[in-house]
VEXROLUM-96593 format. One record per atom (N, C-alpha, C): chain; atom name; x, y, z. Coordinates in Angstrom, 2 decimals. Example, Ala and Ser with C-alpha at 12.3 -4.5 7.8 and 13.67 -1.06 7.14 Angstrom:
2
mol/atom/X/Y/Z
A/N/13.19/-5.69/7.80
A/CA/12.30/-4.50/7.80
A/C/13.20/-3.30/7.80
A/N/12.85/-2.25/7.08
A/CA/13.67/-1.06/7.14
A/C/12.90/0.03/7.87
END
This chain:
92
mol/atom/X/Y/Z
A/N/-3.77/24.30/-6.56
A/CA/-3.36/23.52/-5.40
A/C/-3.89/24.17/-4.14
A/N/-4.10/23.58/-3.21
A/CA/-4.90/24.19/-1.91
A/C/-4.37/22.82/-0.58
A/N/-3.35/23.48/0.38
A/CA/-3.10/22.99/1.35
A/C/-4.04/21.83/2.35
A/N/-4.30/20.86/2.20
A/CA/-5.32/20.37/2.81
A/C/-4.83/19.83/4.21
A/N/-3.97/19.66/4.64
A/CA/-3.51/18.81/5.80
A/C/-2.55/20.01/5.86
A/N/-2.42/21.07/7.16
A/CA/-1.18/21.86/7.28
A/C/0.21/21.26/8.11
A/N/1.35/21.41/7.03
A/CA/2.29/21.22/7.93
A/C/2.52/20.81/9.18
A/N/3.33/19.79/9.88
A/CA/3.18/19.39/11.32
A/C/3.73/18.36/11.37
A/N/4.18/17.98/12.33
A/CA/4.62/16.51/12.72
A/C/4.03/15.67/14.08
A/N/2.85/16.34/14.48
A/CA/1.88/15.43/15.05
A/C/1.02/14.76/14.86
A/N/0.33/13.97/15.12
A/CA/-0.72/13.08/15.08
A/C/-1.82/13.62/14.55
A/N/-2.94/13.96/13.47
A/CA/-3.70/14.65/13.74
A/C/-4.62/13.69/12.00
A/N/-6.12/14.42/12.14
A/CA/-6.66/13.66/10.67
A/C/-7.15/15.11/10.30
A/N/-7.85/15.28/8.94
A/CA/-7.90/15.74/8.11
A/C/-9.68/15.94/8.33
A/N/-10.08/17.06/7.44
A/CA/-11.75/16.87/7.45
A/C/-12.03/15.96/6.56
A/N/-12.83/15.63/6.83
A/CA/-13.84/14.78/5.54
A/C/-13.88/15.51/4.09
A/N/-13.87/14.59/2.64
A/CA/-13.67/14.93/1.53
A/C/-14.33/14.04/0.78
A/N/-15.22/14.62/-0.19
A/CA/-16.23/13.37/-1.05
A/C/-15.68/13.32/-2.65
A/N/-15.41/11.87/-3.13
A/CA/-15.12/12.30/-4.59
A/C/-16.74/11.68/-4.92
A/N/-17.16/12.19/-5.81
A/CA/-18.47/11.66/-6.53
A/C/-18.22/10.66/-8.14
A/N/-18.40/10.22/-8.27
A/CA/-18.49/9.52/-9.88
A/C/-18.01/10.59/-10.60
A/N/-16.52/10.18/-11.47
A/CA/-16.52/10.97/-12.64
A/C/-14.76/11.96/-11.64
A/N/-15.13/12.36/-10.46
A/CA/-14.01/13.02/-9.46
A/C/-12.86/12.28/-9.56
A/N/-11.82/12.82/-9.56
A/CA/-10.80/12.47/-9.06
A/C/-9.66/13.69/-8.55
A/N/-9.21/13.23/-7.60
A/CA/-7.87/14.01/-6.97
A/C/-6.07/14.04/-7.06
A/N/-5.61/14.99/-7.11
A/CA/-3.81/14.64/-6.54
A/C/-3.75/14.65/-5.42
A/N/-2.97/14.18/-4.44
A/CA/-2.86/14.20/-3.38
A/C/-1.36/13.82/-3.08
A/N/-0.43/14.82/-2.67
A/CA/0.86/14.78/-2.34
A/C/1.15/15.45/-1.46
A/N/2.93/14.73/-0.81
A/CA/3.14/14.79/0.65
A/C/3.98/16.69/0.25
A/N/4.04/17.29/1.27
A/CA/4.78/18.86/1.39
A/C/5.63/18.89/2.46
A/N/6.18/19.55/2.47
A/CA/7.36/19.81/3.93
A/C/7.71/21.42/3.57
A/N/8.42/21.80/4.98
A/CA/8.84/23.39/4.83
A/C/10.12/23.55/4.23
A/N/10.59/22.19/3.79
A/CA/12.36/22.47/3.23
A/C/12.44/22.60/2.20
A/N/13.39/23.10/1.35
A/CA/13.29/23.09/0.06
A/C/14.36/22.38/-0.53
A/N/15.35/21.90/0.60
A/CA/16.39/21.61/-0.32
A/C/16.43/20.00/0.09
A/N/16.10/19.29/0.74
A/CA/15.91/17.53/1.21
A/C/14.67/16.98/0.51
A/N/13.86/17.74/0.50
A/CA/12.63/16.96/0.24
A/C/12.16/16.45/1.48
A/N/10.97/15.51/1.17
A/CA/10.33/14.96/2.07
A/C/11.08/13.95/3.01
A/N/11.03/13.79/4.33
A/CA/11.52/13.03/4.90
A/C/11.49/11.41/4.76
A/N/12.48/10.90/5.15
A/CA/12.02/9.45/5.01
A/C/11.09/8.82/6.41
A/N/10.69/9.60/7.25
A/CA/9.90/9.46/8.32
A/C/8.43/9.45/8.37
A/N/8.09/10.72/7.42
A/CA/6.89/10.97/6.44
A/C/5.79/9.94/6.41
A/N/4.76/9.65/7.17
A/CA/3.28/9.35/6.85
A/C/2.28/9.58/7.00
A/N/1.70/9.42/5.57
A/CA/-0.08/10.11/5.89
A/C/-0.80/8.84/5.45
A/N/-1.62/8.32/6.11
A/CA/-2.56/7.45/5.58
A/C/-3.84/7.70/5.06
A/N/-4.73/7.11/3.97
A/CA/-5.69/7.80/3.33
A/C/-6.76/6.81/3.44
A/N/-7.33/7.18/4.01
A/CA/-8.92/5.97/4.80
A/C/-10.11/7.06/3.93
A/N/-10.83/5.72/4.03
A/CA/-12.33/5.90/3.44
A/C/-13.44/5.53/4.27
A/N/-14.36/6.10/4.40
A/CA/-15.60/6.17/5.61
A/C/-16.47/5.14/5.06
A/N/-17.06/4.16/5.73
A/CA/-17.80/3.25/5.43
A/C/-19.01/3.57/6.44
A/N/-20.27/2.66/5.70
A/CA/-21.52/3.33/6.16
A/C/-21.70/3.19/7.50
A/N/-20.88/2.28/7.94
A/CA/-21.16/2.94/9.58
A/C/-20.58/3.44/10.43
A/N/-19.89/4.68/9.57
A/CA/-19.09/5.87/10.22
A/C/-17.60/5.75/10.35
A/N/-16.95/4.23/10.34
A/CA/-16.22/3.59/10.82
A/C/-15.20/3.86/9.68
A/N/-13.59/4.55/9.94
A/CA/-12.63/4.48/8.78
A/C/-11.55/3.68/8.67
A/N/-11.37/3.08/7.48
A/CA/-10.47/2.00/7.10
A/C/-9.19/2.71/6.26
A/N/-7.91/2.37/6.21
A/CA/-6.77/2.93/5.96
A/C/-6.79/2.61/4.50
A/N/-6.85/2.87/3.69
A/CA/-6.56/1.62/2.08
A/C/-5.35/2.25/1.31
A/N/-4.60/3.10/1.75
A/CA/-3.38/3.56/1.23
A/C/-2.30/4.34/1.99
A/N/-1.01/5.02/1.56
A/CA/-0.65/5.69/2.37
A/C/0.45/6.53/1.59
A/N/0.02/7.68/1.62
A/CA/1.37/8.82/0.71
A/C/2.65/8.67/2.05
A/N/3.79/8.68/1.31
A/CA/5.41/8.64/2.12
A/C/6.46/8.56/1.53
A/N/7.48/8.85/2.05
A/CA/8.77/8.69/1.17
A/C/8.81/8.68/-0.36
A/N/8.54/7.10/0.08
A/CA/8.55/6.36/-1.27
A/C/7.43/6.58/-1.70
A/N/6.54/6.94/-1.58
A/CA/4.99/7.00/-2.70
A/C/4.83/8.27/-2.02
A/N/5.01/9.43/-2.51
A/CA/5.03/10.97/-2.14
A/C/3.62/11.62/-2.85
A/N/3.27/10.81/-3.54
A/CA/1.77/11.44/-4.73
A/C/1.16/9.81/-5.15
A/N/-0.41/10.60/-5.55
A/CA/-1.32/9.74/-5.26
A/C/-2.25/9.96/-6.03
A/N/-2.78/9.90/-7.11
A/CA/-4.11/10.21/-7.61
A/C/-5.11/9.26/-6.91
A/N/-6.65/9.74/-6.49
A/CA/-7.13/9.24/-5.92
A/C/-8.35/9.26/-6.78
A/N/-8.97/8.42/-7.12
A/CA/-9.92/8.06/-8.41
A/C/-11.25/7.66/-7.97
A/N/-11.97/6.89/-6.69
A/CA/-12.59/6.17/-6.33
A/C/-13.52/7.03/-5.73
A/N/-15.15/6.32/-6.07
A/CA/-16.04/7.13/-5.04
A/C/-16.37/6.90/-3.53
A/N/-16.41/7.73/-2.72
A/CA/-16.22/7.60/-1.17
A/C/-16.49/9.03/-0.47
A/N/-16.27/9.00/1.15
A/CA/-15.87/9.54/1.51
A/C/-14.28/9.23/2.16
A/N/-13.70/10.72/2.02
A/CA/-12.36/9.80/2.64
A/C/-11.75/10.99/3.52
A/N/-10.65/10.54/4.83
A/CA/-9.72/11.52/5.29
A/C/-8.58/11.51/5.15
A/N/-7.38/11.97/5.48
A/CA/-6.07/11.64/5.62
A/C/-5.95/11.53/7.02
A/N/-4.77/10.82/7.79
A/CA/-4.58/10.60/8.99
A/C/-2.86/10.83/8.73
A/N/-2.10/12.10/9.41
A/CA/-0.92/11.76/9.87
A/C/-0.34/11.16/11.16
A/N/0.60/10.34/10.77
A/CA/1.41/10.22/11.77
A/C/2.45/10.34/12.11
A/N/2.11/10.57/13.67
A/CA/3.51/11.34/14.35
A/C/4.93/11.15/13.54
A/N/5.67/12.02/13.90
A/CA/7.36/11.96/13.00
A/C/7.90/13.07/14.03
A/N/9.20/13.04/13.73
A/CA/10.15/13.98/13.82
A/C/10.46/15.13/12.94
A/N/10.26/14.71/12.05
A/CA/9.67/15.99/10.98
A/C/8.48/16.18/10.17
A/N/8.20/17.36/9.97
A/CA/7.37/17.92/9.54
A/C/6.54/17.71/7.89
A/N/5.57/17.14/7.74
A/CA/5.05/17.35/6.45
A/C/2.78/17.07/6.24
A/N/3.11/17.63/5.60
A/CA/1.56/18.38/5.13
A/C/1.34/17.37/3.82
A/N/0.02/17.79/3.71
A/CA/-0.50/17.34/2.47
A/C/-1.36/18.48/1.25
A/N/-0.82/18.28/0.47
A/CA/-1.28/19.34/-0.88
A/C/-2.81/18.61/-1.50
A/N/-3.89/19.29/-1.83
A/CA/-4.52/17.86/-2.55
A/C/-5.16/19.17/-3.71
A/N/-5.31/18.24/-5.25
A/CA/-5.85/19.64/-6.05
A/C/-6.80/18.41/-6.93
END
C-alpha cells in the first residue's frame, strides 16, 4: 500500500497515474481516526484525462463506496473535496 492522496480536508488533486492494458488498481478512502472510520462528509472523485488534456469525473470513492478497484486503461487523477474532516487516499 503507498499513500497516494495525503490526508487533508482541502480541496486539492492528485498527480497523474497511468493504468496500461492488463493494470489494475485498489483505491480506498483513509482518515487519521481509528475508531469512526471514514466520515460521512468524505469525497474524492476519480477523473480520467482525455486527449485533449481535459478531465472528466467518472466515479467517486466516499462514505458509502470507501474502495474501488480501478480496471480501465487511461490516464487518471483523484480530486478531493473540501470537508470538515479529514481523509486521504491509499491506492496499491
Amino acid at each position: 500500500m503507498a499513500a497516494f492522496l495525503t490526508v487533508g480536508n482541502t480541496a486539492t488533486t492528485s498527480a497523474d497515474f497511468a493504468l496500461l492494458a492488463g493494470d489494475s488498481t485498489t483505491l480506498f478512502l483513509v482518515d487519521n481516526v481509528d475508531t469512526d472510520g471514514i466520515s460521512s462528509t468524505a469525497q474524492v472523485d476519480i477523473q480520467i484525462k482525455a486527449s485533449d488534456g481535459k478531465y472528466f469525473s467518472i466515479g467517486a470513492l466516499s462514505y458509502s463506496n470507501p474502495i474501488l478497484v480501478l480496471d480501465a486503461v487511461g490516464t487518471f487523477r483523484l480530486k478531493r473535496i473540501a470537508s470538515t474532516d479529514a481523509v486521504g487516499v491509499d491506492k496499491n
